[in-house]
Backbone of each chain as ProteinMPNN parsed JSONL, in Angstrom:
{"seq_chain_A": "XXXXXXXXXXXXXXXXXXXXXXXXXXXXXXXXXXXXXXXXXXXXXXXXXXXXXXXXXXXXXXXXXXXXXXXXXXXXXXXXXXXXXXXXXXXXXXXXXXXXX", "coords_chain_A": {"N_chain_A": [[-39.663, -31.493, 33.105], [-42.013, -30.266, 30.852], [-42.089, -30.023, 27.438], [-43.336, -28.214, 25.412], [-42.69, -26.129, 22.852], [-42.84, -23.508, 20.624], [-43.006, -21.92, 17.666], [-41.469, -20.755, 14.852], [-43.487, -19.782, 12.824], [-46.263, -19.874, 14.38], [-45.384, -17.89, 15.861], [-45.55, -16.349, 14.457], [-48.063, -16.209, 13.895], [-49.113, -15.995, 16.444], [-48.478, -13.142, 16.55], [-49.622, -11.559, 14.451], [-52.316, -11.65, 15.362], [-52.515, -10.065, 17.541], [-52.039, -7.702, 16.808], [-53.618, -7.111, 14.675], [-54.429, -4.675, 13.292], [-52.819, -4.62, 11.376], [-51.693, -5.952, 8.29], [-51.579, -9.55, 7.579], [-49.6, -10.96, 6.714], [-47.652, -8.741, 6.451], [-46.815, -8.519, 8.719], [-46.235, -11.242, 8.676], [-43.628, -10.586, 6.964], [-41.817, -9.114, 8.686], [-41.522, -10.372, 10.852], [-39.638, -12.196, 9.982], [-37.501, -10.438, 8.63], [-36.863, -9.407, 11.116], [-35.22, -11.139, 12.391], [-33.438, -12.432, 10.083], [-32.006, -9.916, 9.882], [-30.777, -10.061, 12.491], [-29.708, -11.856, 12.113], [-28.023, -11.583, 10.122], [-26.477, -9.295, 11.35], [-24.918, -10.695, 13.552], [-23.406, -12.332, 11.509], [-21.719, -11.011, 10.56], [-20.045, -10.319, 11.967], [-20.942, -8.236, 14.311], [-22.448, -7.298, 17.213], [-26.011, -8.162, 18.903], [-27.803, -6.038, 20.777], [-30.547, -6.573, 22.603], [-32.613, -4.888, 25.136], [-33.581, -6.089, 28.294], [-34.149, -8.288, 27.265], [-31.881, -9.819, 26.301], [-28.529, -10.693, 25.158], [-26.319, -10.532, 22.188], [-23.385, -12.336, 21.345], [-20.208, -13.089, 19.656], [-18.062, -15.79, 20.093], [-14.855, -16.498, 19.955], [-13.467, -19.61, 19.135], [-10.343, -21.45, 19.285], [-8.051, -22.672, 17.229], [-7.707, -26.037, 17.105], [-6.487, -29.646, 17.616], [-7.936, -32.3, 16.202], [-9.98, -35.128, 15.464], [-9.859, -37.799, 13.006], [-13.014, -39.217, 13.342], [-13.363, -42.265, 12.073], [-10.871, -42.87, 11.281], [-9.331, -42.365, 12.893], [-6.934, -40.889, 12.562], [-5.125, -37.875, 13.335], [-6.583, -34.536, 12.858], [-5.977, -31.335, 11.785], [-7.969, -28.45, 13.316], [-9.1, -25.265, 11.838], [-9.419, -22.278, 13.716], [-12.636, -20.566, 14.838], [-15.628, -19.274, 15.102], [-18.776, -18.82, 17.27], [-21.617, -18.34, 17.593], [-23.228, -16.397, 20.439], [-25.369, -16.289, 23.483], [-26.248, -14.083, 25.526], [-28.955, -13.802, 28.656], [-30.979, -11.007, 29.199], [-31.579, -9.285, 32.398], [-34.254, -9.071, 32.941], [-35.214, -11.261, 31.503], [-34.271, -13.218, 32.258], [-34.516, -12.971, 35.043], [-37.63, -13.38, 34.729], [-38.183, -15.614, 33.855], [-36.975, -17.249, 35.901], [-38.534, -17.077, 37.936], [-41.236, -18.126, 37.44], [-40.315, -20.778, 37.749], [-41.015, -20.841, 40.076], [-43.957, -21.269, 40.595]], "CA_chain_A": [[-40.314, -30.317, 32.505], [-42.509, -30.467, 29.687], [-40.704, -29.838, 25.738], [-43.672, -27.234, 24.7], [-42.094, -25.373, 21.693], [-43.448, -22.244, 19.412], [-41.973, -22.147, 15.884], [-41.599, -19.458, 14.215], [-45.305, -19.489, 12.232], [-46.65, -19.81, 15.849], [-44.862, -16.783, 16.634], [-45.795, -14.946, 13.751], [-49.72, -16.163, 14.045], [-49.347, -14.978, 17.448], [-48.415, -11.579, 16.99], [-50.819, -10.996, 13.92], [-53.547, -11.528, 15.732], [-52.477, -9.331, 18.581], [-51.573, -6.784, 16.061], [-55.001, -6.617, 13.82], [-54.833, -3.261, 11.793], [-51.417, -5.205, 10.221], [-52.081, -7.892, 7.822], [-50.859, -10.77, 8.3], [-48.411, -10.771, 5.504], [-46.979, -7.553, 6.906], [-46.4, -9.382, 10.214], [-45.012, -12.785, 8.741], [-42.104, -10.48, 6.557], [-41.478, -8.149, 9.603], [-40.418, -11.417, 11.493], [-38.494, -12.982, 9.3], [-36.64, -9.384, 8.35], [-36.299, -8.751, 11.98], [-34.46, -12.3, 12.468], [-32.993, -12.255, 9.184], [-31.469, -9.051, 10.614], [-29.985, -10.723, 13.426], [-28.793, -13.225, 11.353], [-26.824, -10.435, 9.327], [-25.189, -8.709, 12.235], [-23.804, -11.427, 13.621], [-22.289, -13.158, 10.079], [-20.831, -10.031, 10.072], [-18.855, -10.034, 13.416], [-21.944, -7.493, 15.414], [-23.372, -7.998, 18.472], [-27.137, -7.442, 19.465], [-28.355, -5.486, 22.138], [-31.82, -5.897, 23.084], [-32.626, -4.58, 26.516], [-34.591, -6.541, 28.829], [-33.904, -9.583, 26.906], [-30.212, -10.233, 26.205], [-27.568, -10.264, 23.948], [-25.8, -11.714, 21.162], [-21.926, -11.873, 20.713], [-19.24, -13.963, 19.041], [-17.475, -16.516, 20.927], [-13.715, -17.345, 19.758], [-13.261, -21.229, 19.5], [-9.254, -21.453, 18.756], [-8.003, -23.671, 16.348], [-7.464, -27.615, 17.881], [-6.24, -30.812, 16.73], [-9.758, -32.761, 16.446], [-9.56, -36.786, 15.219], [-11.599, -38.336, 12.721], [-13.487, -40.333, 14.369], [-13.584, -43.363, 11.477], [-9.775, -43.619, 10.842], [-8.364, -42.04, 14.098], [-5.998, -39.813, 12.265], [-5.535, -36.776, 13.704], [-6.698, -33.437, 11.676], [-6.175, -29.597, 12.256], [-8.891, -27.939, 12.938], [-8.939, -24.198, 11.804], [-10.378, -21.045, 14.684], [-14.016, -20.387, 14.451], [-16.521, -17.864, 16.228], [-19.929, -19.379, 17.35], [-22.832, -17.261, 18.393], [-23.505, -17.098, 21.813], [-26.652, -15.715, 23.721], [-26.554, -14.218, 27.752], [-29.863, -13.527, 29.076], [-31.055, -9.553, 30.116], [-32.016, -9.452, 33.515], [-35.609, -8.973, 33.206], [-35.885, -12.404, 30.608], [-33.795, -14.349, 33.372], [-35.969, -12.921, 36.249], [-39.228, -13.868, 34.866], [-37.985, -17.087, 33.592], [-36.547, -17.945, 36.716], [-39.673, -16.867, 38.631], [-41.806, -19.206, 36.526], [-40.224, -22.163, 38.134], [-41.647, -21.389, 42.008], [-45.341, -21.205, 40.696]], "C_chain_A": [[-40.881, -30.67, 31.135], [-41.465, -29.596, 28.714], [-41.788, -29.353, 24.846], [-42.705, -26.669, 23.899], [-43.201, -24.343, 20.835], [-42.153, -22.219, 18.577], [-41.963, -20.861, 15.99], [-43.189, -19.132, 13.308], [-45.884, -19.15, 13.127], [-46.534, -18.612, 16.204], [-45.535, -15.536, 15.93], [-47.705, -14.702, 13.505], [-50.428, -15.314, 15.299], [-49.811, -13.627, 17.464], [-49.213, -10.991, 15.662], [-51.882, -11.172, 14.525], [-53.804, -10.099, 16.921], [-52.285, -7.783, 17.646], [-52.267, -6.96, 14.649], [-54.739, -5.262, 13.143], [-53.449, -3.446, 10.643], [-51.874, -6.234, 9.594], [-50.828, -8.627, 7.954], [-49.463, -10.691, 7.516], [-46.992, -9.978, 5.955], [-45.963, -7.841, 8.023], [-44.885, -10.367, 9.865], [-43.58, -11.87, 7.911], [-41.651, -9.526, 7.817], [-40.521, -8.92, 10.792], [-39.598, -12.139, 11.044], [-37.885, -11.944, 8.359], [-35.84, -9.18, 9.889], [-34.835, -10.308, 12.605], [-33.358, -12.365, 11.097], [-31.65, -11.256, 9.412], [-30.193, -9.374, 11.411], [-29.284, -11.836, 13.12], [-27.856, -12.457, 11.056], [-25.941, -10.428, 10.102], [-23.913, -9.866, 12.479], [-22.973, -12.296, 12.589], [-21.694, -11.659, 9.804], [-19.677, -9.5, 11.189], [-19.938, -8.728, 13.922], [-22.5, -8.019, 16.196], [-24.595, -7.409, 18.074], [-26.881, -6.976, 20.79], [-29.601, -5.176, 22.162], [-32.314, -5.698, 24.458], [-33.658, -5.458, 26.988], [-34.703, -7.961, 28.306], [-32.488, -10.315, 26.372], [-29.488, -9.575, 24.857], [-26.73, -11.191, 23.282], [-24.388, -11.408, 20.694], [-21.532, -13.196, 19.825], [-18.437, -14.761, 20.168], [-16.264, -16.899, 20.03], [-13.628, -19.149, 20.312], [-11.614, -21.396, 18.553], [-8.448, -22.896, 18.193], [-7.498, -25.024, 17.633], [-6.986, -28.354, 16.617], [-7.554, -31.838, 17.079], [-8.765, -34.328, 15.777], [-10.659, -37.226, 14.331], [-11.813, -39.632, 13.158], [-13.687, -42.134, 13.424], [-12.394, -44.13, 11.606], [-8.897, -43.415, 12.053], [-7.246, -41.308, 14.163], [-6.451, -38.54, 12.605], [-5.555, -35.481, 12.279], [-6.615, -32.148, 12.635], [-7.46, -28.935, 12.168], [-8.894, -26.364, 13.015], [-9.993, -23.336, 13.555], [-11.603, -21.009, 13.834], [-14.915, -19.684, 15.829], [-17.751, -18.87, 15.965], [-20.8, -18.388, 18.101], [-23.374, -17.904, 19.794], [-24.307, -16.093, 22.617], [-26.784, -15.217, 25.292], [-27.717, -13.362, 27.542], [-29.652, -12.664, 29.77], [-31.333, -10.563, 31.325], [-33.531, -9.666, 33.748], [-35.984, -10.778, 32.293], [-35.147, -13.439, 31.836], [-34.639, -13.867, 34.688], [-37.391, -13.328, 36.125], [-38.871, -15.293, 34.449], [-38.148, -18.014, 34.955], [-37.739, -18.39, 38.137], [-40.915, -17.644, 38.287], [-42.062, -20.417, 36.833], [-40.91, -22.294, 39.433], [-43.167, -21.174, 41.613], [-45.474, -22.725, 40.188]], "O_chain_A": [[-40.209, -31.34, 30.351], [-40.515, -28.862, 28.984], [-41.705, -29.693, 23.666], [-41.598, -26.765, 24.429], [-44.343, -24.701, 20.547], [-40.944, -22.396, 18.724], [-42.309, -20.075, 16.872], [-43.762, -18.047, 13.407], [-46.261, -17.982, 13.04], [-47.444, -18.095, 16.852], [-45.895, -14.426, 16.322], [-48.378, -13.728, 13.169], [-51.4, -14.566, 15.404], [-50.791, -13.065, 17.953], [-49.493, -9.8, 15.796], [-52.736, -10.547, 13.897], [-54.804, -9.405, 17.1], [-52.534, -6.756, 18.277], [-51.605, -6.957, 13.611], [-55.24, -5.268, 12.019], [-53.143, -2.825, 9.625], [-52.365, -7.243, 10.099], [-49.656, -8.424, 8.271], [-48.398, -10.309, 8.001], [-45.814, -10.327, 5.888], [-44.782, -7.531, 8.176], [-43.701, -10.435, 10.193], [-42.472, -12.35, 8.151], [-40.535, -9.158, 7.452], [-39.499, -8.569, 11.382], [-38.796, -12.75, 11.75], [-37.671, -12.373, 7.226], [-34.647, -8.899, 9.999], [-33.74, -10.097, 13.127], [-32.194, -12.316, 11.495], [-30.5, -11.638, 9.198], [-29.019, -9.102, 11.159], [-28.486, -12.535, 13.744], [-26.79, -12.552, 11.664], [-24.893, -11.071, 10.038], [-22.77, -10.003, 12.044], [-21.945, -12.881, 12.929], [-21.239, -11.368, 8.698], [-18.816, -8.62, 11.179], [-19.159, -7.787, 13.765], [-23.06, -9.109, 16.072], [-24.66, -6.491, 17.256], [-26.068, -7.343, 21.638], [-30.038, -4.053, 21.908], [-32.413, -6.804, 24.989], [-34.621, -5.665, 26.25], [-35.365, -8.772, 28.953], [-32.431, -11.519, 26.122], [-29.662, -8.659, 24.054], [-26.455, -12.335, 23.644], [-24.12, -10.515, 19.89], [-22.296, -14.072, 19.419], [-18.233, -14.141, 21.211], [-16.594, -17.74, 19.193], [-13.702, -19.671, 21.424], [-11.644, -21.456, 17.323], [-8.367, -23.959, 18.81], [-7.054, -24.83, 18.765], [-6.977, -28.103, 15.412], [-7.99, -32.008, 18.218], [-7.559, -34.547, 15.666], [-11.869, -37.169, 14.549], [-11.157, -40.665, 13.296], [-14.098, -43.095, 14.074], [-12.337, -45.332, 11.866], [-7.903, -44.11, 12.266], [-6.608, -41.02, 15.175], [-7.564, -38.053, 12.403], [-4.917, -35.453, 11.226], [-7.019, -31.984, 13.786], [-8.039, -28.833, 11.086], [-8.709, -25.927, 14.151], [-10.927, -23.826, 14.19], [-11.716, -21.273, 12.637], [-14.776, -19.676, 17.052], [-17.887, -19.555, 14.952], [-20.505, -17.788, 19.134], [-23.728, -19.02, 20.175], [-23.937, -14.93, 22.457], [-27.354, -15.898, 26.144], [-27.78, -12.472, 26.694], [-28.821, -12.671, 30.678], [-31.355, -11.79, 31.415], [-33.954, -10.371, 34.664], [-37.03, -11.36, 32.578], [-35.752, -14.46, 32.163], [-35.423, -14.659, 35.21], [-38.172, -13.563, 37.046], [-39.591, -16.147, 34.967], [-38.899, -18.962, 35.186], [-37.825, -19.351, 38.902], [-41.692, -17.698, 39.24], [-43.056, -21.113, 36.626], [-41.32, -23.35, 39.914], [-43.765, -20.795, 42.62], [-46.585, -23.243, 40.076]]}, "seq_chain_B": "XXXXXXXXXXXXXXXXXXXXXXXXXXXXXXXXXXXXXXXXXXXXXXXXXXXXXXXXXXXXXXXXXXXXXXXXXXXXXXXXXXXXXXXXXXXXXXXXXXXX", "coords_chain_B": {"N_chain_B": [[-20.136, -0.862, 17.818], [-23.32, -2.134, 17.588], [-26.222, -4.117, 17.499], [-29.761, -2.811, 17.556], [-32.637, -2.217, 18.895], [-34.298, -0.304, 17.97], [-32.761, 0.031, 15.641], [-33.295, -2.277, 14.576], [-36.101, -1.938, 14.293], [-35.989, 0.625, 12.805], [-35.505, -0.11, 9.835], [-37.858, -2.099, 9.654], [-39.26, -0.34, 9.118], [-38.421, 1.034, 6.869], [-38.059, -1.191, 4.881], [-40.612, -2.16, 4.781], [-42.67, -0.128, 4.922], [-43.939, 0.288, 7.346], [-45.663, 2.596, 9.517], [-43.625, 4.413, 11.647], [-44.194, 4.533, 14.551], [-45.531, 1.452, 14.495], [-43.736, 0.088, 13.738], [-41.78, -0.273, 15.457], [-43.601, -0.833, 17.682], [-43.847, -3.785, 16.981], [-41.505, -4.363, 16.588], [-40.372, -4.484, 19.583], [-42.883, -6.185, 20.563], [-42.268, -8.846, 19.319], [-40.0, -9.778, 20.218], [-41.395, -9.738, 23.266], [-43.38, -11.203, 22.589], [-41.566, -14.013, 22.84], [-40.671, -13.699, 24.885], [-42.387, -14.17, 26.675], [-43.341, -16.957, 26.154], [-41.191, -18.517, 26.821], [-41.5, -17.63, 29.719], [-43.619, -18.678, 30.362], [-43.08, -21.86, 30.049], [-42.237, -22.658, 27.636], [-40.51, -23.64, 24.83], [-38.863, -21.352, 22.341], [-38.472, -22.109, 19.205], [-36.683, -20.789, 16.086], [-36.218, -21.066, 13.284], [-34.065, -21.208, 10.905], [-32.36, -19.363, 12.555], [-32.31, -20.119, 14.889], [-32.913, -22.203, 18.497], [-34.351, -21.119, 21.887], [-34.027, -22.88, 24.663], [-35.095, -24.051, 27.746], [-33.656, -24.671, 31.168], [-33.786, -26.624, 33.867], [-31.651, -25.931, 36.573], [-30.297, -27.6, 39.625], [-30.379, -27.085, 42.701], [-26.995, -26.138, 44.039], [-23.356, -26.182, 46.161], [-21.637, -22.872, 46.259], [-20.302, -19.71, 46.668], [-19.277, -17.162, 48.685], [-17.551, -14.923, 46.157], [-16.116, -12.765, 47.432], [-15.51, -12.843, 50.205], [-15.526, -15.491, 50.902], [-17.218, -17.224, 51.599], [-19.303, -19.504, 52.311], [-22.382, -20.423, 50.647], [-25.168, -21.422, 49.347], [-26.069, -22.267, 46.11], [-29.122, -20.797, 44.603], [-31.945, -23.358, 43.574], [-32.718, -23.072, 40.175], [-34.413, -21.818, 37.351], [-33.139, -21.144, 33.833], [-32.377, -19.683, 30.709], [-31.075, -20.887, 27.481], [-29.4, -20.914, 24.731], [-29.666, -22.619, 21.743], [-27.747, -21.892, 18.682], [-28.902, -22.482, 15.471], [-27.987, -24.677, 12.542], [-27.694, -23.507, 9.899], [-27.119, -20.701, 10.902], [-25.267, -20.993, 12.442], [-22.893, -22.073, 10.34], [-22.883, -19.508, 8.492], [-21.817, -17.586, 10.69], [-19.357, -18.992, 11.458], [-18.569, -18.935, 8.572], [-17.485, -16.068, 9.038], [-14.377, -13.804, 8.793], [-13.364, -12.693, 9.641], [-10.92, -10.322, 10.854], [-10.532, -8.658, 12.53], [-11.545, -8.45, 15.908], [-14.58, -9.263, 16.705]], "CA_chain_B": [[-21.212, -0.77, 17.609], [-24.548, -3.298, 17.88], [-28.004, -4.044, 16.446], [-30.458, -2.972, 18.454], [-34.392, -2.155, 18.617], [-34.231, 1.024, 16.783], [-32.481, -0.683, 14.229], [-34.357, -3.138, 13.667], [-37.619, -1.05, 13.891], [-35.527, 1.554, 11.427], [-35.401, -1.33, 8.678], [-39.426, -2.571, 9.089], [-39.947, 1.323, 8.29], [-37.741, 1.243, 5.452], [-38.315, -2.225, 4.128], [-41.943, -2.533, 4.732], [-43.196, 0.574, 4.839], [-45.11, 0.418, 8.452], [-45.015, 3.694, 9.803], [-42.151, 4.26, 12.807], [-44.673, 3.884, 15.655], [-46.155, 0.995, 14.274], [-42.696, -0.6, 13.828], [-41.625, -0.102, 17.383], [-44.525, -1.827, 18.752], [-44.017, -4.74, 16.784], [-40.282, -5.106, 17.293], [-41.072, -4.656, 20.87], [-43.961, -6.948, 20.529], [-41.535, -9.808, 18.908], [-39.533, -9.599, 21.753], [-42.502, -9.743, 24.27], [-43.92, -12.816, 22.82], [-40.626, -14.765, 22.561], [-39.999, -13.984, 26.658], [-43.708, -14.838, 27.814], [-43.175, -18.156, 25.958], [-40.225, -18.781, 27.918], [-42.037, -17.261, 31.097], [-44.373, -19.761, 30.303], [-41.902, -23.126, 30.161], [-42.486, -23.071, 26.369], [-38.887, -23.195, 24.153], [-38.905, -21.257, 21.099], [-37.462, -21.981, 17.778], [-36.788, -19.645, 15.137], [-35.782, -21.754, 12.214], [-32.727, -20.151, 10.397], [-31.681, -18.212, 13.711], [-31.711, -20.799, 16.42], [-33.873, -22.493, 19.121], [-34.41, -20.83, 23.119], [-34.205, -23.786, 25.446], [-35.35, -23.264, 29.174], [-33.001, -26.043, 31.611], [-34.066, -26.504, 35.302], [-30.435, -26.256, 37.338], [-30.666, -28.232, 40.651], [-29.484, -26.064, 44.073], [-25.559, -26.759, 44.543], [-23.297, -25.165, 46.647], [-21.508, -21.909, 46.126], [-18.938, -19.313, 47.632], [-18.999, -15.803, 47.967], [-16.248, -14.611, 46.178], [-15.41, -11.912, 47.936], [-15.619, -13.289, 51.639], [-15.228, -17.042, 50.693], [-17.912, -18.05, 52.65], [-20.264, -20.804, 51.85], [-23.595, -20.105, 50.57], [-26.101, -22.359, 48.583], [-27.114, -21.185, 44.715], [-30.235, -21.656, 45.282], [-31.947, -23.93, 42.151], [-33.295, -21.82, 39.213], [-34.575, -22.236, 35.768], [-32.531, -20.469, 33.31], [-32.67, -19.973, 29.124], [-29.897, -21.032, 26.881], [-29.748, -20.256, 23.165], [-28.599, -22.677, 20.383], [-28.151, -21.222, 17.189], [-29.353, -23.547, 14.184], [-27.237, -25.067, 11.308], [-27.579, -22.498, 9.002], [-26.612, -19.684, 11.703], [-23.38, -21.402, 13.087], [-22.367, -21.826, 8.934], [-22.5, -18.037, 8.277], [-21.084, -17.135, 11.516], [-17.958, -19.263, 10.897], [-17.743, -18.243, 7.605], [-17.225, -14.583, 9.116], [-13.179, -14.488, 8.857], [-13.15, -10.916, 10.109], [-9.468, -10.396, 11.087], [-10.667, -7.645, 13.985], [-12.222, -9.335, 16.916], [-16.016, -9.47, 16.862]], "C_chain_B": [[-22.454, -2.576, 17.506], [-26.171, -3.262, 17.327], [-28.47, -4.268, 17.883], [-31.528, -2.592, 17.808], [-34.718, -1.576, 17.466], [-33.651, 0.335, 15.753], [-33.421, -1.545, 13.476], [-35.349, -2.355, 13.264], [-37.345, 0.176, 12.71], [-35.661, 0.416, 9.948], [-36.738, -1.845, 8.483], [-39.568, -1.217, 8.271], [-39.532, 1.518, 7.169], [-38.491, 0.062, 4.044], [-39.7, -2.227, 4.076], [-43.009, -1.257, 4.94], [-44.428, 1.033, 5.913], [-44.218, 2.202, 8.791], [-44.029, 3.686, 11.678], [-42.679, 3.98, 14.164], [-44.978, 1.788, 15.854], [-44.533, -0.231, 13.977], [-41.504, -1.218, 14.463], [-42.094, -1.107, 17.546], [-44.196, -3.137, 17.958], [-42.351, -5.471, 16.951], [-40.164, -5.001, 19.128], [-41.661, -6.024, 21.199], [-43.254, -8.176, 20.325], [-40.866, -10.424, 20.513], [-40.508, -10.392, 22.95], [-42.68, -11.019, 24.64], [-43.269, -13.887, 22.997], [-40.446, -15.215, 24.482], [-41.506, -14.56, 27.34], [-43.693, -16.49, 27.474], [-42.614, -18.896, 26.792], [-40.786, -18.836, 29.086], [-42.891, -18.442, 31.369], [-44.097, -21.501, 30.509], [-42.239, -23.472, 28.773], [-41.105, -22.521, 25.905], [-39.885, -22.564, 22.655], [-37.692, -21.851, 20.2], [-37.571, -21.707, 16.433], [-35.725, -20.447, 14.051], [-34.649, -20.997, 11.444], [-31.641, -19.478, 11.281], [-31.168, -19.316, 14.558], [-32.874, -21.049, 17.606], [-33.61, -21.911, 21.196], [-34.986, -21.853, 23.962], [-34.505, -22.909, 26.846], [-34.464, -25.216, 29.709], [-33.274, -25.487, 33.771], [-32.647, -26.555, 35.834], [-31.159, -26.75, 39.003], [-29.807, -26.814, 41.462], [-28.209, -26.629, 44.196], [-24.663, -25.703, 45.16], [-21.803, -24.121, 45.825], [-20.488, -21.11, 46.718], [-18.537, -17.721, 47.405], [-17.66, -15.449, 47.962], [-15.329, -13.684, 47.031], [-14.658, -12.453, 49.436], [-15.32, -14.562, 52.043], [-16.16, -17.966, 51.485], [-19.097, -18.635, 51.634], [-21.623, -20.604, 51.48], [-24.084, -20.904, 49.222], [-26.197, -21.858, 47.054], [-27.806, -22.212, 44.63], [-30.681, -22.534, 43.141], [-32.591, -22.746, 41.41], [-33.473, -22.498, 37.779], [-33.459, -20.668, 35.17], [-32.991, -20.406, 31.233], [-31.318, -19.925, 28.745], [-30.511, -21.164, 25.664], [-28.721, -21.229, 22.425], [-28.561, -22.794, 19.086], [-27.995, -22.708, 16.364], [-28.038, -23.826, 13.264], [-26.581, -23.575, 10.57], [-27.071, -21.101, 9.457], [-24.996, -19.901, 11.778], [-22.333, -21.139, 11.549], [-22.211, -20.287, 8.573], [-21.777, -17.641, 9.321], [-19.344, -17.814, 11.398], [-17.421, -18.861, 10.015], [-16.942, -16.847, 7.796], [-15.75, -14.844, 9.572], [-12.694, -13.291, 9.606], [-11.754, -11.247, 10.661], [-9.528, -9.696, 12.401], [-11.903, -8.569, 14.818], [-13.367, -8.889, 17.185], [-16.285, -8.136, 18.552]], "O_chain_B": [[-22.138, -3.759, 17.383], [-26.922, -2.394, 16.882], [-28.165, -5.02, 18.809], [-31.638, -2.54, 16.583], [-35.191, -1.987, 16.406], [-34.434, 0.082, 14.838], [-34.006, -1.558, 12.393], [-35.536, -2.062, 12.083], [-38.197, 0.584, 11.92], [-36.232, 0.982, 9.016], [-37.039, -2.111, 7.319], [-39.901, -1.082, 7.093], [-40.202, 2.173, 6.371], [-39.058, 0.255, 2.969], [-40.036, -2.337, 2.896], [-44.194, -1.538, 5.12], [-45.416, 1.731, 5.683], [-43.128, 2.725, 8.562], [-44.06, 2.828, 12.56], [-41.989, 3.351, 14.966], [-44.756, 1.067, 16.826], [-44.694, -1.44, 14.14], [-40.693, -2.112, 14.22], [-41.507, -2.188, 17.6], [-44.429, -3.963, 18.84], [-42.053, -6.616, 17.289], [-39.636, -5.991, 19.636], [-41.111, -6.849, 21.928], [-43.534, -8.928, 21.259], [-41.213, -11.168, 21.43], [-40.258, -11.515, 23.388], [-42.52, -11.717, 25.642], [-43.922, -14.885, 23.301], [-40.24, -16.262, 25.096], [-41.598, -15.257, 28.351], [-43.987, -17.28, 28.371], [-43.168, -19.772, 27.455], [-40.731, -19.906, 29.691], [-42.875, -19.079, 32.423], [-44.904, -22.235, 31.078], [-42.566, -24.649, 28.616], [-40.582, -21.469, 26.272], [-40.929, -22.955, 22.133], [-36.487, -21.992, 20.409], [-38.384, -22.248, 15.684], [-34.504, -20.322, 14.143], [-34.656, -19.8, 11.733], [-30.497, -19.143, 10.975], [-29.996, -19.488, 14.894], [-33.743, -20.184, 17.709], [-32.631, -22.41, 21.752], [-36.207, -21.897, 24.111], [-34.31, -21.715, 27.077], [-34.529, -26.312, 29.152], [-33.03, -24.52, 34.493], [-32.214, -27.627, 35.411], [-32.24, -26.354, 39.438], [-29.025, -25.96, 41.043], [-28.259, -27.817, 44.513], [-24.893, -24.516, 44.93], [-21.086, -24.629, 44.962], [-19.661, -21.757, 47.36], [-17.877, -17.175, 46.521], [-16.824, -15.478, 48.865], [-14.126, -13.826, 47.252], [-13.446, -12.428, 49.648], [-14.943, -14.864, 53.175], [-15.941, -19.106, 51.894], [-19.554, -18.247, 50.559], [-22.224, -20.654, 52.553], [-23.398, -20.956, 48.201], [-26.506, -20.667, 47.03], [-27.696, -23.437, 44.587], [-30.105, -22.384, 42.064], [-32.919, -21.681, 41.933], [-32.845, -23.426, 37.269], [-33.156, -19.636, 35.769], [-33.853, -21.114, 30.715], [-30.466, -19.24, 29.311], [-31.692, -21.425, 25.433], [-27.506, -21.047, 22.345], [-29.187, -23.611, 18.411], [-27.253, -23.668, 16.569], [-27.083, -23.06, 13.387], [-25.542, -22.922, 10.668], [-26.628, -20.333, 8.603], [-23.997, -19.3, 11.383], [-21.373, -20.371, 11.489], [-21.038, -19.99, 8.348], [-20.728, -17.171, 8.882], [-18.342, -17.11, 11.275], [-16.263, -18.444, 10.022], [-16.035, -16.474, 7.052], [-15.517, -15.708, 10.416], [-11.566, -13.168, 10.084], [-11.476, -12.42, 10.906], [-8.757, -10.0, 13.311], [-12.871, -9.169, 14.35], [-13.358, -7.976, 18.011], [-17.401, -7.988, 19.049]]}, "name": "protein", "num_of_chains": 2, "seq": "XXXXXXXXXXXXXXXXXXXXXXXXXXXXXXXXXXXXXXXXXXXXXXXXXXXXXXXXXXXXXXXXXXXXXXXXXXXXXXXXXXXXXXXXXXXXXXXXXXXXXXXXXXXXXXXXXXXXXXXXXXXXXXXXXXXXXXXXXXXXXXXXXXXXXXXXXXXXXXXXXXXXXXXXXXXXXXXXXXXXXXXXXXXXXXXXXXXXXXXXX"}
């Protein structure tokens, strides 16, 4: 499979253009508030919920004994939450639908 | 409780002063363009947040749970999400004592 990518500028050139009576400006802080956003919630222990395209929780990762890898002594490693992403139904149906064309 | 559309689109209206239709369509619109990318076999990545991979899974087989009988999953593309540096660092830092 090709390793196309859109940035975030990309994203936000995109959708000013599609969205003309906004300047651009308006656009580029609107996406990087609405991400910003979603940054928040979750450093704050909140999920998202956006319909039709998924959702965003916390994942428990419970403390371990890890190794460093130079000296081979073992270390404690404290619990930690990692953000973790399941796909709505409608962003995994067109995705998936994508692949038989 | 959860961040959703309205939220967000409550916060352009506040912060930026679009008016509440006009703040809809574009958190909407965000959205939109992020999944046609995908639809498309294009990954995004949203620098600060985290990058949306797309991963082809091969067909392997399967087993309905209920019945136990044998059935294929068939192959499929799928999207997986992994959050950036700077994401994972704030999210750890969060020490919250009540479970997320």
């Amino acid at each position: 499979m090709d390793i196309k990518a859109m940035t975030k500028s990309e994203l936000i050139d995109a959708l000013a253009q599609k969205l003309n009576h906004l300047t651009y400006k308006d656009v580029e802080f609107s996406v990087k508030t609405i991400i910003e956003q979603m940054a928040q919630a979750l450093a704050g222990g909140e999920r998202i919920e956006i319909r039709g395209f998924g959702s965003f929780s916390l994942h428990h990762r419970p403390p371990r004994m890890g190794r460093n890898p130079k000296t081979g002594e073992a270390v404690p490693l404290p619990g930690k939450y990692v953000p973790h992403f399941k796909p709505g139904k409608e962003l995994r149906d067109r995705v998936n639908s994508s692949m038989e064309q | 409780m959860a961040l959703t559309k309205a939220e967000l689109a409550e916060k352009l209206f506040e912060d930026l002063g679009l008016n509440k239709r006009e703040a809809k369509e574009l958190v909407e619109m965000f959205f939109e363009e992020i999944r046609d990318a995908l639809t498309k076999g294009v990954q995004v990545k949203l620098s600060g947040f985290g990058n949306f991979n797309l991963r082809d899974k091969r067909q392997r087989p399967g087993r309905n749970p209920k019945t136990g009988e044998e059935i294929p999953i068939t192959s499929r593309r799928v999207v997986t999400f992994h959050p950036g540096q700077k994401l994972k660092a704030r999210v750890e830092a969060y020490a919250g004592s009540q479970q997320p």
